[in-house]
N, C-alpha and C positions, 0 to 999 in steps of 0.2 A: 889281095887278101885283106880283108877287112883286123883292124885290131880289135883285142876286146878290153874294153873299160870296166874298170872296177870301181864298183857303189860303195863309198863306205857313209852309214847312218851318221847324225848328227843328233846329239845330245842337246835337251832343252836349255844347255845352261851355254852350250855353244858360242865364240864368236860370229857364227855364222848369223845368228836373227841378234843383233844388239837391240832394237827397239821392243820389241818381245818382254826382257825382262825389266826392262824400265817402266813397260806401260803395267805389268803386274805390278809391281813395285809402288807404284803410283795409285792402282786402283784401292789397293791392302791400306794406304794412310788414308785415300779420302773415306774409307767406311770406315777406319776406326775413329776420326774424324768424326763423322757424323754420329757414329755409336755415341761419341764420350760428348755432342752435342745433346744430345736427345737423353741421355745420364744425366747432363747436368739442368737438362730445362726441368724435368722430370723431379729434381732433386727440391730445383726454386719454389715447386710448384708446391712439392709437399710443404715446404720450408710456410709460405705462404699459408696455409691452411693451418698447419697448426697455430700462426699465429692469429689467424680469424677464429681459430674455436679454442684458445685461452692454453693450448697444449705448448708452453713454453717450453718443457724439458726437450720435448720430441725438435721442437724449433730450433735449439740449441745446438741438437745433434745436427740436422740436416745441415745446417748455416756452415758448420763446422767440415765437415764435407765436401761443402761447396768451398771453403774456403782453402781447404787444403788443395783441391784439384786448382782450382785460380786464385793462388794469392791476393794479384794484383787488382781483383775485381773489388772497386770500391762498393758492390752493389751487395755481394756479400760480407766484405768485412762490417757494412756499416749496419747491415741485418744481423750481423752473429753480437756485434754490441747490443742492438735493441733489444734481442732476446735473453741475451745474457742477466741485464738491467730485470726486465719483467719476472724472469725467471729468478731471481735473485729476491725480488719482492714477495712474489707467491712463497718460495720456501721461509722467508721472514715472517710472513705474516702465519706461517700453520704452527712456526716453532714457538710462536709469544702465544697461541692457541693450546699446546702443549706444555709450556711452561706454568699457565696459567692455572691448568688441573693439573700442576705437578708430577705431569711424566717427562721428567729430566731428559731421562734415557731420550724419546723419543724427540724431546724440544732439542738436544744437541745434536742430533743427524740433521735434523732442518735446519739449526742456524750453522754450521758446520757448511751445509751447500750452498747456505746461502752467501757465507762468505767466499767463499772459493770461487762463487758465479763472480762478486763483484766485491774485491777488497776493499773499494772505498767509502762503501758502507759503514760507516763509522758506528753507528747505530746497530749495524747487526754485529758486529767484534764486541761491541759493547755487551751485548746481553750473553753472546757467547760465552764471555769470560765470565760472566754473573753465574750462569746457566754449570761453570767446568767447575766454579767456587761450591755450589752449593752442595754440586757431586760427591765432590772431595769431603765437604766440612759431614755429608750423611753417612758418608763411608769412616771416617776417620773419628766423627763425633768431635773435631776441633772446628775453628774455625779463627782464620786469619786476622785481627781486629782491623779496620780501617779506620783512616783519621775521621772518620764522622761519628762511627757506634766509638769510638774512643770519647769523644765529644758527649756522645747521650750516655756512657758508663761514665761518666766522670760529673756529670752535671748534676746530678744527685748529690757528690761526696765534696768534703769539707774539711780544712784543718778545724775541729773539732773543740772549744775550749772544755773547761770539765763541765759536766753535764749534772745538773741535782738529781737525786737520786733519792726521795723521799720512802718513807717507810712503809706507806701504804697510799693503792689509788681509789680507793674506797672515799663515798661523799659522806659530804656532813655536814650536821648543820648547826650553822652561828648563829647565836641570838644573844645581843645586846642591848636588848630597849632602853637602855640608858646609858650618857655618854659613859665612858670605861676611857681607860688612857689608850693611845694606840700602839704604844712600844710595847705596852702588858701583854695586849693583842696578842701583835706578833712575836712576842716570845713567849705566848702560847701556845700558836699553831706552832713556833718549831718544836717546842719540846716534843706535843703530839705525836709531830711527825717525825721525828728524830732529825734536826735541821740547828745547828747553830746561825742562828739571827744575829747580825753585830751591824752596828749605826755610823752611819757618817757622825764626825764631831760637828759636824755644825747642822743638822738637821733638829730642828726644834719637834718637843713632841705635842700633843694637842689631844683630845678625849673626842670621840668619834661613839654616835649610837647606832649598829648595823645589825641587820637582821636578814638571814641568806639561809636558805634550803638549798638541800641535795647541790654543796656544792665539793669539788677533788679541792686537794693545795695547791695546784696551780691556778683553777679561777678564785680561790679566795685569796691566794695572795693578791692576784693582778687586781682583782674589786677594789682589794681595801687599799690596795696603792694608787689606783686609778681615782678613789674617790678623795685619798689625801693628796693627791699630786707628787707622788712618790716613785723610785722606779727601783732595782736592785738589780745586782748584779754577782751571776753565781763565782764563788773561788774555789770551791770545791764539791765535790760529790755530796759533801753534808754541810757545806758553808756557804752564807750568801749576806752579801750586805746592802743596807737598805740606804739608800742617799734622795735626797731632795730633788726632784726634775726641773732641771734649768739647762738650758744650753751649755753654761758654761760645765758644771756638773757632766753633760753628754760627753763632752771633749773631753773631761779630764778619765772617765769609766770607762768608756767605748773600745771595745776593742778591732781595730783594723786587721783587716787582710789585703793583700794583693793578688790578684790574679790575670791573668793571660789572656786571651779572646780573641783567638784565629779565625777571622774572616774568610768565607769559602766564596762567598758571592757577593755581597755589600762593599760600600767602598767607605773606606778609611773614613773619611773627613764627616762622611752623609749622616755615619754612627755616632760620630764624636759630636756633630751638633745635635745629634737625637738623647744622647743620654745627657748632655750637657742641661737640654731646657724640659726633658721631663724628672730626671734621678736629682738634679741638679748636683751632678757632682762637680767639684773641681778639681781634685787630681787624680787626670787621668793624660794619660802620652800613646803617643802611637808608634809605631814601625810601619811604615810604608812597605819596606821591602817586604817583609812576610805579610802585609797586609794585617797588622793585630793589633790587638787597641789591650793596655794595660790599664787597670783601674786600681786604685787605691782606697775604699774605705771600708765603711763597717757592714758587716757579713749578709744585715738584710738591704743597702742598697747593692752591693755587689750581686747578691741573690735576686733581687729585681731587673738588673742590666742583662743579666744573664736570660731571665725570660722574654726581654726585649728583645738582646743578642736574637734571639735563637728560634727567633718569632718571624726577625723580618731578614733574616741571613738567609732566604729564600733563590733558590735558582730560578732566573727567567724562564718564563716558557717560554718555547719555540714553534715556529710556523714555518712550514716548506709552503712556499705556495708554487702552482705548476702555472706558467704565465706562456699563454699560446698567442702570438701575434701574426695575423694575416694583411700585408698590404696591397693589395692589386691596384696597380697603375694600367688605365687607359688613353689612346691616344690616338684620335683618327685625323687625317687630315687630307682635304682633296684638292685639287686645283682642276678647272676644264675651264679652256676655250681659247679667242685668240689673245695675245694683248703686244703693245707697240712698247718698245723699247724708254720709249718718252713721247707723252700724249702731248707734242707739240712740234711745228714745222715752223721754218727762220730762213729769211733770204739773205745775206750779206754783200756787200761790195767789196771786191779785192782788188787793191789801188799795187800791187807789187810788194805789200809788204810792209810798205812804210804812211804812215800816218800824213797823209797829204791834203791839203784844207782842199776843198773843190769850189772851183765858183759855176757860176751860170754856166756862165760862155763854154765850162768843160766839158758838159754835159754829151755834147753832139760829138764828144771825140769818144764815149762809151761806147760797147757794143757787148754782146754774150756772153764772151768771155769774161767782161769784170766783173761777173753775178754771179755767186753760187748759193744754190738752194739745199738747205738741209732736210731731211727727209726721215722719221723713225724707222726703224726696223721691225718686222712685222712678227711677231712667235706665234706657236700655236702649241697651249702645254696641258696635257692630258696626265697628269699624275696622281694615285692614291695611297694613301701610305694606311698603316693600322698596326699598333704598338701596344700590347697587353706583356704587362710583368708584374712580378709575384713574388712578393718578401714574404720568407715566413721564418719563425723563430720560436720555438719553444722550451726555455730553459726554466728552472726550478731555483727556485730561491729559498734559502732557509735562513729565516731573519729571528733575531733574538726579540722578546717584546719591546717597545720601549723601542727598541733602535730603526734607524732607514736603509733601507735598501734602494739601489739607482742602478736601472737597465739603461744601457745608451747602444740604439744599432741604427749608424748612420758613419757620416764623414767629420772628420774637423777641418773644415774651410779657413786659410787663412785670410782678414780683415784687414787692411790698411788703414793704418793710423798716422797719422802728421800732428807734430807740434811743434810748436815755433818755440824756442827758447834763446833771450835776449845774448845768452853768453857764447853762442855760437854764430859772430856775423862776421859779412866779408866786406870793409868799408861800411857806407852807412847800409849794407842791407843785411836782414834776417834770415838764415839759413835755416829752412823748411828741415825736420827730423822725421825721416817715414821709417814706423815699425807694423810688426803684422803679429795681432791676434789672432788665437785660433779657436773659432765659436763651434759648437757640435750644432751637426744639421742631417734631420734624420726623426729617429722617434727614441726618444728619453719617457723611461717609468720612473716614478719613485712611491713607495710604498711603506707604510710605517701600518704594523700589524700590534692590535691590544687583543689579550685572548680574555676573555670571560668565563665564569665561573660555571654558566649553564653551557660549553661547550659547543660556544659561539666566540665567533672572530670578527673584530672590526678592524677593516681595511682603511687605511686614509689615503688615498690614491692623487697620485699628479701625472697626467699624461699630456704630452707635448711633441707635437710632429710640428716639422720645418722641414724646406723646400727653400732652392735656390730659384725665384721664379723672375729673376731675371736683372740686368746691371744696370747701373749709370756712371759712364767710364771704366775706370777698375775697381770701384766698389760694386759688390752685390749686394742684392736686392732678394733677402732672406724672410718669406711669408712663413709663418705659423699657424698653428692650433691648439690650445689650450684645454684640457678640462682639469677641472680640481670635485673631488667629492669625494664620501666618506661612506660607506657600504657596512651592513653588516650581515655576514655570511657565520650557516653552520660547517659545521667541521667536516669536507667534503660535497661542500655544496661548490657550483660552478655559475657564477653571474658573467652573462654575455654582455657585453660592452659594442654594440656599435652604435652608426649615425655618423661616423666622422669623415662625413664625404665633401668632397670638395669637385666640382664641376665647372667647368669653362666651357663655355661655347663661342667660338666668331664664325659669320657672316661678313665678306665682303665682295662687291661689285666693281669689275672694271671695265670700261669700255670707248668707243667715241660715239660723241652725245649726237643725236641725232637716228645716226645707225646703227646703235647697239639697240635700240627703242625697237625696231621695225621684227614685227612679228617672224619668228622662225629664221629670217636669216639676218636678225638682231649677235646672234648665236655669235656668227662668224666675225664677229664686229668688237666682241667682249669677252671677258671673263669670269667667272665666277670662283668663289675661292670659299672655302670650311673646314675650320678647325676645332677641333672636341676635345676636351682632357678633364680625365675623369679620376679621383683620387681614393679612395674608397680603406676604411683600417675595421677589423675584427679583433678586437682585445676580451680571450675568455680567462676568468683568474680563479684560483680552487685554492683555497686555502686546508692543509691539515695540518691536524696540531699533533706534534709528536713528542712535548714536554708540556707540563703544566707545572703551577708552582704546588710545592710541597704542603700547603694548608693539612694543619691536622687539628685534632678538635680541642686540642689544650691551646692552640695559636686563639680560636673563638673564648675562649675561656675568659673571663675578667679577670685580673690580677689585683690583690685587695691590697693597699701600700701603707695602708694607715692614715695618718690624717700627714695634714701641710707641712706643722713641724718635727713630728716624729714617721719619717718614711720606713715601716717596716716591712716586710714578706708576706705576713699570715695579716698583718690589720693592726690597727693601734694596738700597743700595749705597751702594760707601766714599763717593763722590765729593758735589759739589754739585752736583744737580738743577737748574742754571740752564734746563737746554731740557726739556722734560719728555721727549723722544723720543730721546735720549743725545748725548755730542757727536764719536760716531762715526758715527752713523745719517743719512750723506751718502750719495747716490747717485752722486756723481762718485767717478770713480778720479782721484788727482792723477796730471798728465802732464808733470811737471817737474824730474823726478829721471832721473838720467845714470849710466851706466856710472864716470863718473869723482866723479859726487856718492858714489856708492856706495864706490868705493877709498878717499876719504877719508875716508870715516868709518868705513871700516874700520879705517885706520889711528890712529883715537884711542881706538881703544876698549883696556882696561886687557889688561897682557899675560897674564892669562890666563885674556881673553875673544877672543885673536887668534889667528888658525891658525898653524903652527909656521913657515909661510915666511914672514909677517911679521914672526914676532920676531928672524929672521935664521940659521932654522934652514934647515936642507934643505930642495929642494923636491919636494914629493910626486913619486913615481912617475905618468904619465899612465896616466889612466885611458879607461875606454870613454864611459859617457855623465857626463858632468859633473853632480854632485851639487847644484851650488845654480842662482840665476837671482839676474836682478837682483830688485830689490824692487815697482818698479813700472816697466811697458812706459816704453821710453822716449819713444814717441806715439800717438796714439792713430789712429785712420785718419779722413781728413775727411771721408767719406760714412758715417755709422755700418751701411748699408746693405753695403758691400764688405770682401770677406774679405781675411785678412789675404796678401800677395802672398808667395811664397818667394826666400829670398835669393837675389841673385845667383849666377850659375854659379860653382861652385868655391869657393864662401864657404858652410860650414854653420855650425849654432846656436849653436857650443860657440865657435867664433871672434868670437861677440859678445857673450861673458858675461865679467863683470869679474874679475882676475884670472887670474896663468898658467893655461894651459891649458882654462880660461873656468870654473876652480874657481871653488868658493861659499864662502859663511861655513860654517868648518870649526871652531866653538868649540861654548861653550854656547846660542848661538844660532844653529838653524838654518833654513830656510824649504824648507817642503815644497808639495809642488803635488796636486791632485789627478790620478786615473788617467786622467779622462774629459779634462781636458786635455793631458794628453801625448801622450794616443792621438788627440785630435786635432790636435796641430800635427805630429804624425808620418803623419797619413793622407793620403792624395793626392789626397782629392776636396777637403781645403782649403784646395789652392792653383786651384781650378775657378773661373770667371768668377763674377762679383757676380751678385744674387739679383735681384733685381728683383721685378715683380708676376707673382703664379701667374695667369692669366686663361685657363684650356685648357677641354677638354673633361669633361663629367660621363660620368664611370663608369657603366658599367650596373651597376644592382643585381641583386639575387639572383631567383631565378626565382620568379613568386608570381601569386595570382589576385585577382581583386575590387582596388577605391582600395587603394592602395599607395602608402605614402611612405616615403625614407631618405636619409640624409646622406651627405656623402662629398667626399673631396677633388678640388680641382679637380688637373687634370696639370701636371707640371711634367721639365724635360728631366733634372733629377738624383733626381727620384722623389719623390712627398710625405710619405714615412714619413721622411725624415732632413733635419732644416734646420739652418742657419747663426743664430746668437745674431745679431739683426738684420732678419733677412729677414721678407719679409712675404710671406702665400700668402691662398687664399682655400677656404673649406669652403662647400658646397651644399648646399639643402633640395628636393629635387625629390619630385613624385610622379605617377600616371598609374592611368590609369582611374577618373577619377573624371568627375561631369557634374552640369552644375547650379551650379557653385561662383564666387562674386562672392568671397568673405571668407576671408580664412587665416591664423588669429594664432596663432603660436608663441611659444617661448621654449626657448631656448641656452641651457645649462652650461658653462662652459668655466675651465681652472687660469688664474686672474687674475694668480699669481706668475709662472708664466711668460711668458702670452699677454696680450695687449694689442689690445680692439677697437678698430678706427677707422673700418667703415662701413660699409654694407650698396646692393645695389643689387638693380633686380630683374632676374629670367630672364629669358630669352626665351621661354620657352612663354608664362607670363600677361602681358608686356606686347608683345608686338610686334604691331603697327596696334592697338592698344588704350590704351587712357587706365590710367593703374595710377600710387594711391600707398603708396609704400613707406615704409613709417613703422617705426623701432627708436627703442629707450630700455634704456639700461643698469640698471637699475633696483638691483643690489647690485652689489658686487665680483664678477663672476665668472658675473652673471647675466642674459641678454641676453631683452626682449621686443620682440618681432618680428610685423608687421603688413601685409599685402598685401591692395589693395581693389580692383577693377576698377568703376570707374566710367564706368559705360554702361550695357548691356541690364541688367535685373533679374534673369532667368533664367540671370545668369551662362554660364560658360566649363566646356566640356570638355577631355578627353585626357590630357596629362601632358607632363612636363618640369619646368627646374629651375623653382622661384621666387623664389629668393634666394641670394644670391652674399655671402656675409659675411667681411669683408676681418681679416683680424688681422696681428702683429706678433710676433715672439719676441723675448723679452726677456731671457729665463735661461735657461740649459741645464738639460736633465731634459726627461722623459718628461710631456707633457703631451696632458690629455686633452680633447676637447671632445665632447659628445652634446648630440642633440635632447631634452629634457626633454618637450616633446607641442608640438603640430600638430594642427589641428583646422580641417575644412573648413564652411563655414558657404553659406548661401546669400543669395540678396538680401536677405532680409529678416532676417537675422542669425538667422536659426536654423541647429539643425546638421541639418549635411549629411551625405554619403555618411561612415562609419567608414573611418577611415586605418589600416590595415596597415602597422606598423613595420615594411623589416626590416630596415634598418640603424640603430642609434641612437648611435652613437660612432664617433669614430675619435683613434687618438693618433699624436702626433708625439714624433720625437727632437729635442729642441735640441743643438747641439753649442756649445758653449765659442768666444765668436767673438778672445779673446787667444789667442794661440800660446804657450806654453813647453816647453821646450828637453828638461826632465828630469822625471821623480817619483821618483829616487831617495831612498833615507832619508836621511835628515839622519847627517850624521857627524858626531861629538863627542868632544870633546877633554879635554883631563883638566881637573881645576879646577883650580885657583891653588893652587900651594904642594904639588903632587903630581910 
């Protein structure tokens, strides 16, 4: 009876097939294997590309990728640096592009990645924090002082001594055709001017004949001191005393100051000899540790050192230069054919060993045995060698001007040195002392960069390769190569450097003479032997310049010091330089002198410097416009904004000047006015309502086609070509037909002596239902940059109209001008946009004279004393 067997199935995961799940096992790694091979070549590849088409960011990611999958691969770590570096440079360079047109916002997302790509950018944290400062100081309206604008706010100001402060700054004119004493003089002009005059006691006085038009108190003082050799010195607001000019006199008047002088960039000692042989001062000390030089004397040499100071306290420029070095070394060498161990064969006698004289008779007792012949050894050497390698090196150098820079990429070989010194002997001999030098051998740069004004760099270059090319005993045998020269390259310019090749070649023949001779099978008899070394250097160098020195145009400016032995600020003069800016050069008119301050000091002045009705003569015949005025208004208006109002009905000008008739000083002193103010306190638009702000409508400009932009005054009800000394108006930048435009940065010229900015706002074309900021910075005297940014759509704003409304002030009478200097429409991304078509770029105002006076007749003059 057969049994029956039971089948039970087997499951794939079974002990029964163990190789089964090892080989699945096996096949699932090697495809994932190859997957994540084929991922990561795929990754290289992109990785590569973006760096050939300039796509740094895209390179940074890929690198980064690959770097995470294979740590270890130096092939990516050392790719994800290079990209990082480039990428790090591209977002630097878009953020100073942004900074530049003043989109903050946008220049701090660039330098922001740019640091983050590569912290050691010292250069991009640098501008960053400039770039997070300015943010702050636009938002907040402060701004943090630094020690340098501490420096330029301070360089101005001055312990003060008192300042004169004379009655009036109106000219006048002296006339003494015949000597007159000169103490009378000047204790005339003080009375005049309301000034107590008081004398050194030993200043002798002396009779002087002078005759001077349209001159203030301050050039007729300094005249008539300069022409007696005289100088003064103020003591108070209405006092000054006149003393004899002598050095000694200088020393005993002079008033000293001391001040401080922190050095940012100069060095201590370099200054000290600079102000020592031009200021000639002598006390002066320093502090090395703060680096500051303290000075000791009077206000206008201190006031000169400072311009010195501050002139040549300049930061070096800087140069990175990008220095690429390629060496490639060659080196063939062949050997073929046969050669003998030693091209020579020798028979000898072997007597046993020992040195045994032989005679004749020995001879016949020789046989074969006592001969041995020596025989070379035969080679046959078929060898070729070939040896190609390849130094490269490209590192960056950032060298200060002025200073050296030194690459060295090679070995330091130690050198054996011996000397003999007598104090080290053993009996009578001299013990040899060996020490080892260590010389570099290799290739040394050195490099000293000046940068130039026209934005050009001169390299002074030293390069020097060496090779160990071979010994005598344990000395080596160290060849070189030299160059020395001096280059001058622009800023981004790349001079190739080769030629510095060095080539060896040998030829040699060996063989036995005879048979090595004999055609073709000479071969088998001889050797030939060739060796080739070839040494080859590619030096390219690029210089940029990433600092220049601070040059500004008051550094070009001549400094006027006065003569040899009076060194002053402004230029010789009689006087003591207590304030270095003069102690007339007040911006206030005094408001405290009266009609009747005026009579009486008419009436002290000597009799004859008085008009003929004060010394009790007759009184003039009335005339039509009264020759003099008082000396100074007797107020001033409490809105400086509002003209001046015309007298009451039935009261004219002449009826409130001092003296009958509202006559003037009719002597040797007279005071004269100018034209453009008599014409305007005679005109009847001066008595017309106060000015207020100009805020009207913009002008059409001139007929034109394509982007168009022009300046131009805003309206006003008495016209904008003629203003009041005071008033304030506003001039427009508009333009139209243009499309596309987010960005608008200008910049304003305008007469600083007369005009005075105080603000800018924007148009209504670019900000109305739109976000817009409007950013100005006065950047010189006289120089206005100007910025409008529409923040929103990227594709910017079309059409036209104004963009900016720019507020000023008049401050002096005259003909002042203001123009657009350029305007430039840009688009989101801070590139330029559509070309702007000037066609207006100026416009000028009249200022008018905001004092009233009465007259501009000439001055009448009276006879001198004792005629």
């Amino acid at each position: 009876m057969r049994s029956a067997r039971h089948l039970t199935p087997r499951t794939a995961g079974s002990s029964g097939a163990p190789g089964a799940g090892r080989a699945l096992a096996a096949g699932t790694l090697l495809a994932a294997l190859a997957l994540a091979g084929c991922s990561g070549y795929t990754s290289l590849r992109d990785a590569r590309v973006a760096e050939a088409t300039g796509d740094w960011d895209r390179a940074v990611l890929e690198y980064l990728e690959l770097v995470n999958s294979d740590p270890a691969d130096l092939r990516f770590r050392s790719g994800l640096m290079r990209a990082k570096l480039q990428a790090s440079v591209m977002h630097f360079e878009q953020g100073k592009k942004f900074r530049d047109a003043e989109l903050f916002q946008q220049a701090l997302v660039e330098l922001q990645q740019a640091v983050q790509l590569d912290p050691t950018n010292q250069y991009a944290v640098t501008e960053l924090r400039k770039v997070r400062e300015e943010i702050d100081a636009r938002r907040t309206g402060q701004t943090r002082a630094s020690i340098e604008e501490m420096k330029r706010r301070k360089s101005g100001e001055m312990a003060q001594p008192p300042v004169l402060n004379p009655r009036s700054p109106e000219p006048i004119d002296l006339d003494f055709p015949e000597p007159v004493s000169l103490q009378s003089i000047y204790l005339a002009l003080g009375k005049a001017f309301g000034i107590n005059v008081l004398f050194d006691p030993k200043l002798r006085d002396q009779d002087l004949a002078i005759q001077l038009k349209d001159v203030t108190a301050q050039d007729a003082l300094e005249i008539l001191m300069r022409t007696a050799g005289h100088f003064y010195k103020t003591l108070d607001e209405r006092s000054i005393i006149i003393v004899a000019d002598t050095p000694q006199n200088r020393r005993t008047y002079e008033d000293l100051i001391i001040q401080t002088f922190f050095l940012s960039n100069s060095d201590v000692k370099e200054v000290m000899t600079m102000l020592r042989s031009l200021v000639d001062s002598r006390k002066i000390a320093s502090n090395e540790q703060l680096n500051a030089i303290i000075l000791r004397d009077t206000a206008d040499k201190v006031k000169v050192a400072e311009r010195i100071i501050r002139a040549n306290d300049k930061a070096k420029a800087e140069v990175v230069v990008d220095v690429e070095l390629l060496q490639i070394n060659s080196n063939k060498m062949q050997e073929l054919g046969a050669s003998l161990s030693a091209y020579s064969a020798g028979v000898e006698l072997d007597t046993g060993g020992e040195d045994i004289p032989l005679r004749f008779t020995d001879l016949e007792f020789l046989n074969g045995n006592n001969w041995v012949l020596t025989i070379p050894n035969f080679l046959f050497d078929f060898v070729k060698t070939s040896t190609d390698a390849q130094t490269l090196a490209k590192p960056q150098l950032r060298i200060s001007e002025g200073e050296r820079a030194r690459l060295t990429i090679g070995d330091r070989v130690p050198v054996p040195v011996t000397s003999f010194n007598t104090a080290n002997t053993v009996g009578s001999n001299v013990v040899p002392i060996t020490s080892f030098q260590y010389q570099d051998v290799g290739i040394r740069i050195e490099i000293e960069p000046r940068v130039h004004h026209n934005e050009e760099v001169s390299l002074e270059i030293s390069v020097e390769v060496s090779n160990i090319s071979g010994s005598v005993g344990d000395q080596p045998i160290i060849g070189t190569r030299n160059i020395e020269t001096n280059i001058r390259l622009k800023d981004g310019e790349t001079n190739f450097l080769a030629g510095l090749i060095r080539s060896d070649e040998s030829n040699s023949d060996e063989g036995i003479p005879g048979l090595s001779e004999i055609p073709v099978l000479g071969r088998l008899f001889s050797k030939k032997s060739s060796q080739n070394q070839r040494t080859d250097i590619v030096l390219t160098l690029t210089p940029h310049i990433i600092r220049r020195a601070d040059i500004t145009e008051e550094d070009l400016t001549p400094i006027w010091v006065g003569t040899e032995q009076n060194i002053t600020f402004r230029g010789g003069s009689p006087r003591v330089e207590s304030e270095a800016e003069g102690p007339f050069d007040t911006e206030e008119i005094p408001d405290d002198s009266s009609a009747e301050d005026l009579r009486e000091r008419l009436e002290q002045l000597p009799r004859g410097l008085r008009s003929p009705d004060q010394d009790g003569g007759e009184e003039p015949e009335e005339q039509g416009p009264p020759p003099g005025t008082e000396l100074v208004p007797s107020s001033r208006p409490s809105n400086p904004l509002d003209r001046r109002r015309p007298p009451p009905d039935g009261e004219d000008q002449a009826s409130r000047l001092p003296g009958p008739g509202g006559g003037g000083l009719d002597g040797h002193l007279a005071w004269n006015l100018g034209a453009a103010a008599l014409a305007m306190a005679q005109s009847p638009a001066a008595a017309g309502p106060s000015a207020g702000e100009w805020r009207g409508e913009l002008p059409e400009p001139p007929d034109g086609h394509g982007a168009q932009a022009w300046l131009a005054l805003g309206s006003s009800p008495d016209g904008p070509a003629t203003l009041t000394q005071g008033e304030r108006f506003e001039v427009a930048v508009a333009i139209r037909g243009v499309h596309g435009v987010a960005h608008l940065p200008g910049r304003i010229e305008f007469d600083a002596a007369r005009l005075r900015y105080l603000g800018v706002r924007a148009g209504e074309w670019f900000s109305a239902g739109r976000s817009v900021q409007v950013l100005a910075r006065e950047r010189d005297a006289g120089s206005l940059v100007l910025g409008a940014s529409h923040l929103g759509a990227s594709d910017g704003v079309a059409g036209g109209g104004e963009v900016f409304w720019v507020e000023f002030e008049a401050i002096a009478p005259g003909a002042a001008q203001i123009s657009l200097a350029e305007v430039e429409a840009r688009d989101g991304g801070a590139a330029p946009g559509p070309a702007l078509e000037l066609l207006s770029d100026r416009v000028v105002v009249e200022i008018r004279p905001a004092l009233q006076r009465p007259s501009d007749a000439p001055p009448q003059r009276a006879d001198p004393p004792g005629e």
